[in-house]
C-alpha positions in Angstrom: -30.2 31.7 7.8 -27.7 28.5 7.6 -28.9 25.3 8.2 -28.9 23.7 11.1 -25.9 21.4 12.7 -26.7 18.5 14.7 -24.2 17.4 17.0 -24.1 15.5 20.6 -24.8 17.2 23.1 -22.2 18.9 26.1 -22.7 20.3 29.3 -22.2 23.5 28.4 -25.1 23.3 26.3 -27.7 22.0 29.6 -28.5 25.9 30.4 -29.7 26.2 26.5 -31.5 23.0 26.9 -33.1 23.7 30.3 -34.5 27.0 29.3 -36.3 25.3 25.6 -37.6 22.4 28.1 -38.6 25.2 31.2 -40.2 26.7 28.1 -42.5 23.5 27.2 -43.1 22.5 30.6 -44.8 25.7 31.6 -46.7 26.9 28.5 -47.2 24.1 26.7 -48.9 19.5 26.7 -46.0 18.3 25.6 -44.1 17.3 28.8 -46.4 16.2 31.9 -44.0 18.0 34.3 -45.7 21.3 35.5 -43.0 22.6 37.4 -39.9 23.2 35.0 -36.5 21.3 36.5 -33.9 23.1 37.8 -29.9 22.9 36.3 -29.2 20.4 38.4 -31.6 18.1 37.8 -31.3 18.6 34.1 -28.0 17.8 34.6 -28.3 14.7 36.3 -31.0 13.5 33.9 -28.7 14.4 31.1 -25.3 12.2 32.9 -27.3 8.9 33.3 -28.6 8.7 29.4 -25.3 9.7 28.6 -23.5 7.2 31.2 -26.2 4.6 30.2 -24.6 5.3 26.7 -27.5 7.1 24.9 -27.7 9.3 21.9 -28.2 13.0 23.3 -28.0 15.7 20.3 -28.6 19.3 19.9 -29.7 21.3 16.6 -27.3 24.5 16.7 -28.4 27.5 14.9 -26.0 30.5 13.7 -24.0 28.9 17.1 -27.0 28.8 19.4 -28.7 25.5 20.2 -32.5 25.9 19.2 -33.6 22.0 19.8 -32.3 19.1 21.0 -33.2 15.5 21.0 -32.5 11.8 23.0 -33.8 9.0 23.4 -33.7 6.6 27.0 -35.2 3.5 27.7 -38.2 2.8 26.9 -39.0 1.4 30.3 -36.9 0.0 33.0 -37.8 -4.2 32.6 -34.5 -5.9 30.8 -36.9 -7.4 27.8 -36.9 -3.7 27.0 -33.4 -3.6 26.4 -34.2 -3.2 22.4 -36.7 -0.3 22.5 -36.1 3.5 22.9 -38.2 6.1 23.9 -37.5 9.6 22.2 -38.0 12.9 23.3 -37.7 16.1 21.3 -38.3 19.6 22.3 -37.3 23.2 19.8 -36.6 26.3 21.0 -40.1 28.3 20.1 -38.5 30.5 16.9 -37.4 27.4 16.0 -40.3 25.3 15.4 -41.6 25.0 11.7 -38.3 24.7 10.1 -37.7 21.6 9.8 -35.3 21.6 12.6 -37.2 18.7 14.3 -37.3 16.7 11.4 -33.4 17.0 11.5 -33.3 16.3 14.9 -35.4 13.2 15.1 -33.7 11.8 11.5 -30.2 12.3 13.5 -31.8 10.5 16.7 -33.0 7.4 14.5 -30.2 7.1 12.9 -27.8 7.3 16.2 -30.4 4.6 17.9 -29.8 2.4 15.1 -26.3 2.2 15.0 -26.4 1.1 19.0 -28.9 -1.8 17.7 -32.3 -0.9 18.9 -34.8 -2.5 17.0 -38.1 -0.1 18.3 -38.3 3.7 18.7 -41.6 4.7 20.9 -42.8 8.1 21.0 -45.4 9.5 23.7 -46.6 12.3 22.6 -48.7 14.9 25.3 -51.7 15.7 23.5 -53.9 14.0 20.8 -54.2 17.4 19.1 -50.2 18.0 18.9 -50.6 17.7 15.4 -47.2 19.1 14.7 -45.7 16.4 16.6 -47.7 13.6 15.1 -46.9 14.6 11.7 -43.7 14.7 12.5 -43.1 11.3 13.6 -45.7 10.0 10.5 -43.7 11.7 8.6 -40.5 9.6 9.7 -42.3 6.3 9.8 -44.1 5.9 13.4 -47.5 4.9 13.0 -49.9 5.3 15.7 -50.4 2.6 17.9 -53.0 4.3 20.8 -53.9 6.9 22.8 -54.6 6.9 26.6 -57.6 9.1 27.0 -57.3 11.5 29.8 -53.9 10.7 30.8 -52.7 13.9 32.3 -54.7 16.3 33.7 -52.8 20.1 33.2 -53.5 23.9 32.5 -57.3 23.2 33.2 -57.8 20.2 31.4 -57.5 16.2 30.5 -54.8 15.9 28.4 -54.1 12.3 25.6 -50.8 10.5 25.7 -50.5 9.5 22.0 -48.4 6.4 21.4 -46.4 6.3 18.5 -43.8 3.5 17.0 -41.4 2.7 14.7 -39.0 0.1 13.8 -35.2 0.4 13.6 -33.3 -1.6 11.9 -34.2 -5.2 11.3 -37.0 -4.5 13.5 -39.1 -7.8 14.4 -38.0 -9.7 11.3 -34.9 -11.5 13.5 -34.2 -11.5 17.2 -31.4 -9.6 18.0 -28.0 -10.8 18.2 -26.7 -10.1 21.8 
C-alpha cells in the first residue's frame, strides 16, 4: 500500500466524502447529525467554506479518497475571525493508519498559512479516544467537556473541547 496524498478537495470528490460522513453520522458519536445529509447539502456546505476561502482537503488512497478534512469558523461573531474549528472524518478501512494524522498535520498547516492564530476541535464523545489522541498528539490540549451534550443511539453523549495554537498564537495580536 502507497502512502497517502493529501490534496484540496473538488466536487467530484463530494459523493466520496458524503458516503465516509453518511457512514459516521449513522453508526457512529462523532457527528451530532442523526440523519446523514444528502448530495446537495454536502455540496452546499462544501461551496460556502470553500467561497468563505477555507482549507478543504482529502487523503486519496491508491486513487480513492479514504478521509478528508476542513476547518470553518469557529463560530459566527467577527472577534472569532482568528479561530478555526476542524472537522475530520476517515473512510472506516482507513482508520488506524495514520491517515488522520496526515490529514489534520495538512489542515494545521493550510490554517496557518491563512493567519489563524486558534484551531478548536469538538469532539462527540469523551471516550473517542482515537480522536483525542489524535489531536494530543498534534498539540491540542483539552480544554472541557460538556457533559451530556448530545443525546444519540440510546444515550447522553460528551462534546470534548480541544485547542491548539497556530502560529504566533496569543503571544501578539494579529496584524489585520
Amino acid at each position: 500500500m502507497s502512502a497517502a496524498t493529501i490534496r484540496p478537495a473538488t466536487p467530484a470528490d463530494l459523493p466520496e466524502i458524503q458516503r465516509i460522513y453518511g457512514h459516521h453520522v449513522l453508526n457512529g458519536l462523532a457527528s451530532f447529525e442523526e440523519i446523514a445529509p444528502d448530495l446537495a447539502e454536502m455540496t452546499r456546505r462544501y461551496t460556502a467554506l470553500i467561497e468563505a476561502g477555507y482549507p478543504y482537503i482529502v487523503a486519496e488512497l491508491d486513487g480513492k479518497v479514504v478521509g478528508y478534512a476542513y476547518c470553518g469558523p469557529y463560530r459566527p461573531r467577527p472577534a472569532y475571525r482568528y479561530s478555526v474549528e476542524n472537522s475530520v472524518y476517515l473512510a472506516p478501512e482507513a482508520a488506524r493508519k495514520g491517515i488522520g494524522r496526515t490529514l489534520l498535520t495538512a489542515l494545521i498547516e493550510r490554517a496557518t498559512a491563512l493567519g489563524k492564530r486558534q484551531m478548536v476541535a469538538v469532539i462527540g464523545d469523551s471516550a473517542n479516544h482515537a480522536s483525542i489522541g489524535l489531536h494530543e498528539s498534534l498539540g491540542f490540549r483539552r480544554v472541557g467537556t460538556i457533559e451530556g451534550a448530545g443525546f444519540k443511539h440510546g444515550r447522553w453523549v460528551d462534546s470534548v473541547l480541544m485547542q491548539r495554537a497556530l502560529g504566533l498564537g496569543l503571544t501578539q495580536p494579529p496584524s489585520a
